[in-house]
C-alpha positions as CSV (number, residue, x, y, z in Angstrom):
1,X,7.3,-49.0,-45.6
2,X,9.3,-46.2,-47.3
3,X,12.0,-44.1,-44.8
4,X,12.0,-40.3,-44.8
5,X,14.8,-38.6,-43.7
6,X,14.0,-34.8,-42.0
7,X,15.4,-31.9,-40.7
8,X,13.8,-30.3,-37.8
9,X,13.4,-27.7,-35.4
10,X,12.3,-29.2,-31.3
11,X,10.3,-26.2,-29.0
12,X,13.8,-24.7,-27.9
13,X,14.5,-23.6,-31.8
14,X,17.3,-26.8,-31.9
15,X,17.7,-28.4,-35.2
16,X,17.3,-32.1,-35.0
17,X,18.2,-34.8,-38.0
18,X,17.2,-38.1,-38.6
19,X,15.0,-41.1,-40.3
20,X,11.4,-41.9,-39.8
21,X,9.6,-44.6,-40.8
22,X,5.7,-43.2,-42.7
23,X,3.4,-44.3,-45.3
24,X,4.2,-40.8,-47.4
25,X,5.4,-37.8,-46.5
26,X,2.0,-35.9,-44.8
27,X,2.2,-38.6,-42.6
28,X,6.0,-38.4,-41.8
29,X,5.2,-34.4,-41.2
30,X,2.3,-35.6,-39.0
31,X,4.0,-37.6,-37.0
32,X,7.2,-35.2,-36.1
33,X,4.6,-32.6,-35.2
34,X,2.6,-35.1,-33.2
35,X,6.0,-35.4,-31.5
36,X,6.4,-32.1,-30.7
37,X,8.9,-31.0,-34.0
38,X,8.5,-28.6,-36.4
39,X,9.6,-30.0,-39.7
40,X,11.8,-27.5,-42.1
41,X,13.0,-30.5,-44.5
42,X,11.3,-34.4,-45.0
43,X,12.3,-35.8,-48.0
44,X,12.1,-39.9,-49.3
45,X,15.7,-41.5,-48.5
46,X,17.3,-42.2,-51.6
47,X,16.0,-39.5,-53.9
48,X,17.2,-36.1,-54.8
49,X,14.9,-34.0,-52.9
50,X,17.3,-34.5,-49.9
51,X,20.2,-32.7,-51.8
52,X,18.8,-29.0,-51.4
53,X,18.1,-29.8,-47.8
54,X,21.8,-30.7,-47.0
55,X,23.1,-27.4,-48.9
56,X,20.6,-25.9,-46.7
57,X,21.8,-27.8,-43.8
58,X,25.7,-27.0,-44.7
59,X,24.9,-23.5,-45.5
60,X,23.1,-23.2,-42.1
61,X,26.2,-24.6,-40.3
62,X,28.8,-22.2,-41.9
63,X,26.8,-19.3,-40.7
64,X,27.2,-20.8,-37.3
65,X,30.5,-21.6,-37.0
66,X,31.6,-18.6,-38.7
67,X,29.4,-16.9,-35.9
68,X,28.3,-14.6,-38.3
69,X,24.1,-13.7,-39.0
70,X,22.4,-12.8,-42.0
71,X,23.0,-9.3,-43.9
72,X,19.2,-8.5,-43.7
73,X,19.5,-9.1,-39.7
74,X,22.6,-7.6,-39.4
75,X,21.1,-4.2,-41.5
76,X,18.1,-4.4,-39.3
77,X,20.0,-4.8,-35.7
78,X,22.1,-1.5,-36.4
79,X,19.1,0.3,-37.0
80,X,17.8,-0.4,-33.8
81,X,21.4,-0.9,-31.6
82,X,20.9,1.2,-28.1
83,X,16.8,1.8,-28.4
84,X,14.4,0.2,-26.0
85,X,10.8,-0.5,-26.4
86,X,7.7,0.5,-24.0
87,X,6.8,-1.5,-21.0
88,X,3.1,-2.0,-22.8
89,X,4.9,-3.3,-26.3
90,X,7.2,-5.7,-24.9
91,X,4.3,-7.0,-22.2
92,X,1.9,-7.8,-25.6
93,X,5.0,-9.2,-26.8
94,X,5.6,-11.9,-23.8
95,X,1.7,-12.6,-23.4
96,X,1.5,-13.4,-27.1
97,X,4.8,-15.3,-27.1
98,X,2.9,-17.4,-24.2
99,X,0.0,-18.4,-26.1
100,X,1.5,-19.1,-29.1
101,X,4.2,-21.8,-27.2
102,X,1.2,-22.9,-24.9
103,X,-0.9,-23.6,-27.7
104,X,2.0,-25.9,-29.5
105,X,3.6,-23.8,-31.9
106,X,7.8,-24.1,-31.7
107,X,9.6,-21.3,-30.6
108,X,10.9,-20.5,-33.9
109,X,7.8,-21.1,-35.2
110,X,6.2,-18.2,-32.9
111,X,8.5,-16.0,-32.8
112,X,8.0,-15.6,-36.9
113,X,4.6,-15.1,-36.7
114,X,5.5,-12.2,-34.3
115,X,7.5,-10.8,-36.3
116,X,4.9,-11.0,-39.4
117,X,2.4,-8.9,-37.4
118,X,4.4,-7.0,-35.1
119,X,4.2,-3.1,-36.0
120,X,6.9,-1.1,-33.6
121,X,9.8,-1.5,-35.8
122,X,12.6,-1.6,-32.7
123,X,10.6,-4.8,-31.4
124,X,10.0,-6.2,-34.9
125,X,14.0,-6.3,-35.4
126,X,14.5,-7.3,-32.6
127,X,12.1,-10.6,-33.0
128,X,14.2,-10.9,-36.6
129,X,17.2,-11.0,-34.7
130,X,16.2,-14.1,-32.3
131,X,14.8,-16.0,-34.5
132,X,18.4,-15.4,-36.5
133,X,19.7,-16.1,-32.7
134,X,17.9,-19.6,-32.1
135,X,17.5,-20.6,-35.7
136,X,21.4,-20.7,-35.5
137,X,21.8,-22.7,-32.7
138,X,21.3,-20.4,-29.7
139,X,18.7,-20.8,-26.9
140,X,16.1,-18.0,-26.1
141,X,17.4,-16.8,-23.4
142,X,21.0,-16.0,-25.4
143,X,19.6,-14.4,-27.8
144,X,17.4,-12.1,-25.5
145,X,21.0,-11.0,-23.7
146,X,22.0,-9.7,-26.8
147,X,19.7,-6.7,-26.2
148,X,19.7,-5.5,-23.0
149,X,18.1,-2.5,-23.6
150,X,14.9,-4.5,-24.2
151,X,14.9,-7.5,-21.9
152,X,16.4,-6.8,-18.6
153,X,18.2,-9.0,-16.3
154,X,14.5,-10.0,-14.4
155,X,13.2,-11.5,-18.2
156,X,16.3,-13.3,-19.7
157,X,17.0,-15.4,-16.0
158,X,13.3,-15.9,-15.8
159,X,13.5,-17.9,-19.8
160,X,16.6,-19.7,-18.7
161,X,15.3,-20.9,-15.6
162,X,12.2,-22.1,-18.1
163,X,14.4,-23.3,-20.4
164,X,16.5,-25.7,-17.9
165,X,13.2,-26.3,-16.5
166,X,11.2,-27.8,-19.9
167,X,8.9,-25.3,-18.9
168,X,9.3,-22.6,-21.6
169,X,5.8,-21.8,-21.9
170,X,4.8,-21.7,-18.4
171,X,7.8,-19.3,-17.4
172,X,6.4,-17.0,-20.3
173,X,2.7,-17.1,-19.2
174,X,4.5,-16.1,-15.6
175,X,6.5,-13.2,-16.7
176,X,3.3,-11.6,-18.7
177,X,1.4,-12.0,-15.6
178,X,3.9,-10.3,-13.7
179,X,4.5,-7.4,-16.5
180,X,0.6,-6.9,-16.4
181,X,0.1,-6.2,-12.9
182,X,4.0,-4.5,-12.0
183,X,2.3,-2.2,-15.3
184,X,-1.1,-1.9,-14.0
185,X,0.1,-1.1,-10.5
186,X,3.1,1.8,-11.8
187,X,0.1,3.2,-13.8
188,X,-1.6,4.1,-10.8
189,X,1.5,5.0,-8.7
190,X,1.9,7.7,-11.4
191,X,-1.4,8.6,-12.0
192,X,-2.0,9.1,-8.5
193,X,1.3,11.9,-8.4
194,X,0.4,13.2,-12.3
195,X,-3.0,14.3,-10.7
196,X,-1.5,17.4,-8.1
197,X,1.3,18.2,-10.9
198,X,-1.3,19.3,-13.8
199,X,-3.6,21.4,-10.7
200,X,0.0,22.7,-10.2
201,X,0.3,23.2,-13.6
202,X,-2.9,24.9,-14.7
203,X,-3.0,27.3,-11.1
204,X,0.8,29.0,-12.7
205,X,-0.6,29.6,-15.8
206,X,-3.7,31.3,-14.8
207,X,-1.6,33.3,-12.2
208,X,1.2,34.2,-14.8
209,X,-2.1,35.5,-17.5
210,X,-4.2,37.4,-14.9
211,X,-0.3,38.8,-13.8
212,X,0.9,39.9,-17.2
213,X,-2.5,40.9,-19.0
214,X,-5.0,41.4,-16.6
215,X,-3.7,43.1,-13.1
216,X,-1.7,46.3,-15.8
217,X,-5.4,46.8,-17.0
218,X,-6.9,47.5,-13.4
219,X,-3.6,49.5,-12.5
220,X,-3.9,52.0,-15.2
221,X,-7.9,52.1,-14.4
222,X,-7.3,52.5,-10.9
223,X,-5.1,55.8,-12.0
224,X,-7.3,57.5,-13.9
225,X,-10.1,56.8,-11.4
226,X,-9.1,57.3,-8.1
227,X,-6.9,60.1,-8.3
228,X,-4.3,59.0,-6.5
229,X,-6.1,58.1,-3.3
230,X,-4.3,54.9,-1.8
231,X,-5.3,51.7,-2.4
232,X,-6.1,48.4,-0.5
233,X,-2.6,46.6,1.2
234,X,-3.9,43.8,-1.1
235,X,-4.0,45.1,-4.5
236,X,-0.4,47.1,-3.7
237,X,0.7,43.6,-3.3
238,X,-1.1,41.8,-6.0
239,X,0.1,45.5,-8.2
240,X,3.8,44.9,-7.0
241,X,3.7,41.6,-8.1
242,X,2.8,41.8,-11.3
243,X,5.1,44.8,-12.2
244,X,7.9,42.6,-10.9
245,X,6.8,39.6,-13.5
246,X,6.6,42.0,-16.5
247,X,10.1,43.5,-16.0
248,X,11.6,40.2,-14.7
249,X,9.9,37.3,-16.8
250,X,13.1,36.3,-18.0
251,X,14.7,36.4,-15.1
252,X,11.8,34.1,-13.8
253,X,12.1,31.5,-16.6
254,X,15.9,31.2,-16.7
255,X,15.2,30.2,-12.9
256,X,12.5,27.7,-13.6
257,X,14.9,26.4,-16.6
258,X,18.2,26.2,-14.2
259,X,15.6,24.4,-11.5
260,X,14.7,21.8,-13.9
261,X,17.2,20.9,-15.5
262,X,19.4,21.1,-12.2
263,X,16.8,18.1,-10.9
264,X,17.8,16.6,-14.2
265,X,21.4,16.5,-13.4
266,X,21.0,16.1,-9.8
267,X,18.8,12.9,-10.2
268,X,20.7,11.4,-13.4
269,X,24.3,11.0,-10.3
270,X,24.2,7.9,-8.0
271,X,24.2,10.3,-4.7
272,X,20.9,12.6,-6.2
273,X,19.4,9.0,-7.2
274,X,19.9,7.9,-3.5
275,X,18.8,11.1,-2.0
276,X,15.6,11.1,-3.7
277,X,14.8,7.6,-3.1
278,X,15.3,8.3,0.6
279,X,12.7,11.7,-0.1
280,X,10.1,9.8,-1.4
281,X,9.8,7.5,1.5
282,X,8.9,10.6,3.5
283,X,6.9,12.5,1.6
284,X,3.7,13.5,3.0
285,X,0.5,11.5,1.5
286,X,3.0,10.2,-1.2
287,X,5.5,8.6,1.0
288,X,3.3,5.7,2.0
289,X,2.5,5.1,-1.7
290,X,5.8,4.5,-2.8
291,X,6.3,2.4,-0.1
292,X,3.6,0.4,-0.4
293,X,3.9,-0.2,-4.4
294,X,8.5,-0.6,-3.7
295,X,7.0,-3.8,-1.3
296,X,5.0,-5.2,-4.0
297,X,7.2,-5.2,-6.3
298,X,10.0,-6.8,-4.4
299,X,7.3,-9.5,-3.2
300,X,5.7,-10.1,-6.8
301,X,9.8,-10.0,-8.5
302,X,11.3,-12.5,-6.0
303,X,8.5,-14.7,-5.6
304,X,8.2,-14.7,-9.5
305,X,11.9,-15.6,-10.0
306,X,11.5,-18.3,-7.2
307,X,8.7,-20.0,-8.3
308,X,9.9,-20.2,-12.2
309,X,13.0,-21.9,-10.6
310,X,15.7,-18.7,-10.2
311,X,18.1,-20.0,-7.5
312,X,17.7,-17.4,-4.7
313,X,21.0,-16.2,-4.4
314,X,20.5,-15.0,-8.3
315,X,16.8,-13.9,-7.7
316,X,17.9,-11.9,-4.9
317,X,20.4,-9.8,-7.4
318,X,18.3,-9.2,-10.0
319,X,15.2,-8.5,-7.3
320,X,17.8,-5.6,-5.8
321,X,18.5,-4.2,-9.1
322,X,15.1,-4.0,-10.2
323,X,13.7,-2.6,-7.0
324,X,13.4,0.9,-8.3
325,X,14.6,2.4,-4.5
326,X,18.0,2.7,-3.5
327,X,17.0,1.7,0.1
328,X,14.9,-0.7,-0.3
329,X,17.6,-2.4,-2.9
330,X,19.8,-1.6,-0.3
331,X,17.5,-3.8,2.2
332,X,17.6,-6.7,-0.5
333,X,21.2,-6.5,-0.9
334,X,21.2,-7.4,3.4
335,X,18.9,-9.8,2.6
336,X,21.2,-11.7,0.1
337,X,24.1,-11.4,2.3
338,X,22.3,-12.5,5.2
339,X,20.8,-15.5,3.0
340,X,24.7,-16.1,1.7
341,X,25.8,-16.8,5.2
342,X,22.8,-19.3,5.9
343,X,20.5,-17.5,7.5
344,X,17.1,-16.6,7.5
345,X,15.7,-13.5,5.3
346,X,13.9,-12.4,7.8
347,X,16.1,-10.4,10.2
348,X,17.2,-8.0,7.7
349,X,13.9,-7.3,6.3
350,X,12.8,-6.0,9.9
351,X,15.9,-4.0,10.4
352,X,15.4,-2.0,7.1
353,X,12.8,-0.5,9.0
354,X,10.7,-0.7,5.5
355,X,8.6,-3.7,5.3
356,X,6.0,-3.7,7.7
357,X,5.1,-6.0,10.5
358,X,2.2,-7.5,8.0
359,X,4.9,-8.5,5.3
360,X,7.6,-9.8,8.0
361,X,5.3,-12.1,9.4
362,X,4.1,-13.5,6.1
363,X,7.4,-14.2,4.6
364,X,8.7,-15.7,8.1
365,X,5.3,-18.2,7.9
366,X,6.3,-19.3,4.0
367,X,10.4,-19.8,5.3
368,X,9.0,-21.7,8.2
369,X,6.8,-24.2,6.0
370,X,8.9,-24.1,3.1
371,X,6.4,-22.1,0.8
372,X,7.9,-18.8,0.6
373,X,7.2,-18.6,-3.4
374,X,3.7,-18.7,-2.6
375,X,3.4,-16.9,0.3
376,X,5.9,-13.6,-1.8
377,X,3.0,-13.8,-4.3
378,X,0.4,-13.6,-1.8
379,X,2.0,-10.2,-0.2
380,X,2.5,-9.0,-3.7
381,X,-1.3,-9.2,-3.9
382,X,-2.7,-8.1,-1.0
383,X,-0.1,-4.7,-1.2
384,X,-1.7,-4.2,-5.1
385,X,-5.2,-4.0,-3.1
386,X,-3.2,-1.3,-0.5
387,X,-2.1,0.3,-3.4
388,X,-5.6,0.5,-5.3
389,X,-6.9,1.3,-1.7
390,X,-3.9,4.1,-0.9
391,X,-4.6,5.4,-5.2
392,X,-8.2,6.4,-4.7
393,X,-7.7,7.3,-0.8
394,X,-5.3,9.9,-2.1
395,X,-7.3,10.7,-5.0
396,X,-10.4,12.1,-2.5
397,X,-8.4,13.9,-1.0
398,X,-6.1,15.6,-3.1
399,X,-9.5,16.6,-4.9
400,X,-10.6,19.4,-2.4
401,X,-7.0,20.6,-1.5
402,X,-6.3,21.1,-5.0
403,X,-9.6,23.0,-5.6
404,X,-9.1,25.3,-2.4
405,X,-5.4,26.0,-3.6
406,X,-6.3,26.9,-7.2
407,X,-9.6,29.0,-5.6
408,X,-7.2,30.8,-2.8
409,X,-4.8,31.5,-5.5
410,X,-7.4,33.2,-8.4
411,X,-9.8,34.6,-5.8
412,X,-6.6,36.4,-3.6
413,X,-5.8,38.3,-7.3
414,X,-9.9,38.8,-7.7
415,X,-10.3,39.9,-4.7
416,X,-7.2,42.2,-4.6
417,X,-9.1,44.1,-7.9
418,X,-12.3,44.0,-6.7
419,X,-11.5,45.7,-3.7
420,X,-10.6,49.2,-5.1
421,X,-13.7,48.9,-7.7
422,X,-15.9,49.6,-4.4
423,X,-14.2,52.6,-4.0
424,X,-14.7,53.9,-7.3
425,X,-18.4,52.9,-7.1
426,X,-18.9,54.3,-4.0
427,X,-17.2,58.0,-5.0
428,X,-19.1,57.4,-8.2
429,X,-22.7,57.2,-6.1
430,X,-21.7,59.9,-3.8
431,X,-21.0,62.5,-6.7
């Protein structure tokens, strides 16, 4: 039976070279698929067909020690150097990346049909350069460190883990799963805060229009009319209001401006990041949110890491950088060093004074039996349920207080002009 020699590629992107023994060369293809490779080169031994394969070969291992990647990859990574992609981009990304693996393809092999279909152009060079990455010898998870503006610290210790692990695709079904429902449950968070921001919104405008262009209307009517009888308290007030917007609107803008982009700067240094965080947590009707979303994604980010084989020690860094509150990072970072020392996770949890009674109890049950993976993912789950509970709680009742603010602030201006219009009718009827 002839001998073919190949060149391929196993699931980790690894080139792999050697002899096979097949009736022709479909079946010598077949069978290194059938064994889990993805043939790039299978040529008869003997004949010439192996001679462009080894110039490939040698070519490929130039690049490689020389360290250096393609021009077109090379072009392609500056354009993108220091840009990240969206959160709902790079979670299609991972779920698709999943199947494909799942479903047999090799690495490589995925990640080029990616890269064939994928339409953001940051992500799409991105895929060009780690397929450059593992096609030259790398593993996934170095060439996803290479861009760190993309794939945090959370993604590229979950693919090693895999990696070590043999369990590529299962680590990447894992961190699409966790993308999905850390997205689905910020989404609400933020929808949740976005609602009493726009009421905000919209109630300033239609102050500022009936202020500027509206009120000066009634003014000069209430003049001409009333003869300089005195008006209602109110409408002095409303009247004295909007005289002090139209001489002072820039004076009122250049305040919001400085406000804003004061926050900006404020929240953008490590103490105005830490301040805040500590605000949140005690913010009326929002405070308990926050809480309640920081707890699931601790539980849902350590017990991920854990499970996809993340020593704890590391899972317990990258769960405290990722924790998206200083003090409940700063809770984590107890928990590491309590968990350094030997002990139990546990005590520091209580003390933070963060994690309720529910949560403590839970994670001391999965230390105790040795199933605290499973039992993190289980708080993670039943907190997104407080969360969608807490979301549409809020919702009902931010509904009416919103109304009655935006009804108390037009109907106080209404009211303030309809008031001296009874006069007017009233001298009107009685002459």
């Amino acid at each position: 039976m002839p001998k073919f020699n190949y060149v391929a590629l196993d699931a980790r992107g690894q080139e792999s070279v050697g002899l096979i023994e097949a009736s022709n060369t479909n079946d010598a293809v077949g069978q290194l698929r059938q064994a889990g490779y993805f043939p790039t080169s299978v040529y008869e031994e003997g004949k010439d067909g192996g001679a462009s394969a080894a110039k490939a070969k040698k070519s490929t291992a130039v690049a490689k020690s020389s360290g250096k990647a393609p021009a077109v990859a090379k072009k392609s990574g500056a354009k993108v150097a220091n840009k990240a992609v969206k959160p709902k981009i790079l979670m299609v990304f991972t779920r698709q990346l999943a199947t494909l693996i799942d479903a047999g393809l090799p690495l490589l092999r995925g990640l080029t049909v990616l890269e064939k279909q994928e339409r953001d152009p940051v992500l799409k060079a991105t895929i060009s350069k780690l397929s450059d990455a593992v096609q030259g010898g790398s593993t996934f998870s170095e060439g996803l460190a290479q861009h760190p503006k993309i794939f945090n610290k959370l993604y590229i210790n979950m693919v090693k883990a895999g990696e070590v692990g043999g369990v590529l695709e299962l680590v990447l079904i894992r961190l699409a799963e966790f993308q999905e429902k850390a997205q689905k449950v910020k989404n609400k968070v933020v929808a949740a805060m976005f609602y009493p921001i726009i009421v905000l919104v919209i109630a300033v405008l239609i102050m500022g229009f009936l202020l500027v262009f509206i009120v000066p209307k009634f003014e000069q009517i209430f003049k001409d009319m009333l003869n300089g009888k005195p008006l209602p308290l109110l409408t002095e007030y409303v009247i004295a209001v909007s005289r002090a917007v139209q001489n002072n609107w820039y004076i009122i803008l250049g305040v919001g401006a400085l406000l804003f982009f004061g926050y900006r700067m404020f929240s953008a240094t490590e103490g105005g990041k830490v301040t805040l965080d500590k605000i949140k947590l005690r913010l009326p009707l929002f405070g308990d949110l926050v809480r309640m979303s920081s707890i699931s994604r601790f539980s849902r980010t350590l017990g991920t890491l854990v499970t996809s084989g993340v020593p704890i020690l590391q899972a317990l860094n990258i769960t405290r950088e990722t924790a998206g509150n200083y003090v409940v990072g700063e809770a984590i970072g107890k928990v590491h060093d309590s968990v350094k020392e030997g002990e139990s996770i546990v005590q520091p949890l209580e003390a933070s004074g963060i994690f309720p009674p529910m949560v403590i109890s839970m994670i001391d049950v999965g230390e105790e039996t040795g199933q605290l993976p499973e039992m993190l993912l289980k708080v993670a789950e039943v907190y997104d349920d407080e969360v969608d509970n807490a979301v549409a709680g809020l919702t009902s009742l931010l509904e009416p207080i919103m109304i009655v603010f935006l009804a108390v602030v037009v109907g106080t201006i209404v009211i303030a002009l309809f008031l001296p219009l009874i006069t007017i009718i009233q001298t009107m009827q009685g002459g």
